[in-house]
VEXDREN-2710 file (C-alpha; in Angstrom, 1 decimal):
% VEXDREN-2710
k/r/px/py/pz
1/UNK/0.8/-14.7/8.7
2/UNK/2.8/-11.5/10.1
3/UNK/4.6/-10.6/7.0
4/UNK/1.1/-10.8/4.7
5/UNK/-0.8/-8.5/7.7
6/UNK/1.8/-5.6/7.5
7/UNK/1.9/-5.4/4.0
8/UNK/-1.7/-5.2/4.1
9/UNK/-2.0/-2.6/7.1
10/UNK/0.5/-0.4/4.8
11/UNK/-1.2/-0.7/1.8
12/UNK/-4.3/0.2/3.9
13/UNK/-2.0/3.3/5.5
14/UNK/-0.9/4.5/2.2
15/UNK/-5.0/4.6/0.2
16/UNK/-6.0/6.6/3.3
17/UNK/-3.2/9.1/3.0
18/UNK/-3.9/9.1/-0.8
19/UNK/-7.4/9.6/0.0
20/UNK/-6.8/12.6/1.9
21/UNK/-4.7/14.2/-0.8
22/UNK/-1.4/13.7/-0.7
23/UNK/0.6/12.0/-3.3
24/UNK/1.0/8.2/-4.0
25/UNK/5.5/8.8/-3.8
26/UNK/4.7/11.3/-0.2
27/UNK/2.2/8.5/1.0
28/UNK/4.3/5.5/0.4
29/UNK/7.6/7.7/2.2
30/UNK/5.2/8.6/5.4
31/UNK/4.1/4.5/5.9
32/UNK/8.3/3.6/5.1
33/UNK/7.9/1.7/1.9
34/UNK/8.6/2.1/-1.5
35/UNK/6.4/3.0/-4.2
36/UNK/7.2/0.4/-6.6
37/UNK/6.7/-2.0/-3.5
38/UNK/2.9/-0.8/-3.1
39/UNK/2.0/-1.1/-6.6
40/UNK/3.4/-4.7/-6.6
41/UNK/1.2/-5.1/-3.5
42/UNK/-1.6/-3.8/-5.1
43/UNK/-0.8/-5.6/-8.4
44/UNK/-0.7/-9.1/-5.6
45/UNK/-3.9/-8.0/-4.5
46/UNK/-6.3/-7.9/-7.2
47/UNK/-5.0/-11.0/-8.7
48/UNK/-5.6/-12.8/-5.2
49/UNK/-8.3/-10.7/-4.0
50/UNK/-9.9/-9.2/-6.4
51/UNK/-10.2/-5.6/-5.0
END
């Protein structure tokens, strides 16, 4: 599933940055999606996953 793996490998992209310092609205512009779009994902992600 392509579309699931690169939302994913952004998400993943973007907690690193954040992790390094930089903000979650400079993070999400350096990986090329939106903000509200990787708190959705994230949102997605604990009710599937759990994390």
């Amino acid at each position: 599933m392509t579309v699931l793996r690169d939302k994913e490998e952004r998400c993943c992209a973007v907690e690193k940055l954040i992790a390094t310092g930089k903000g979650v609205i400079e993070s999400c512009r350096e990986v090329g999606i939106s903000e509200s779009a990787f708190q959705r994902w994230k949102r997605a992600q604990r009710h599937v996953g759990g994390g």
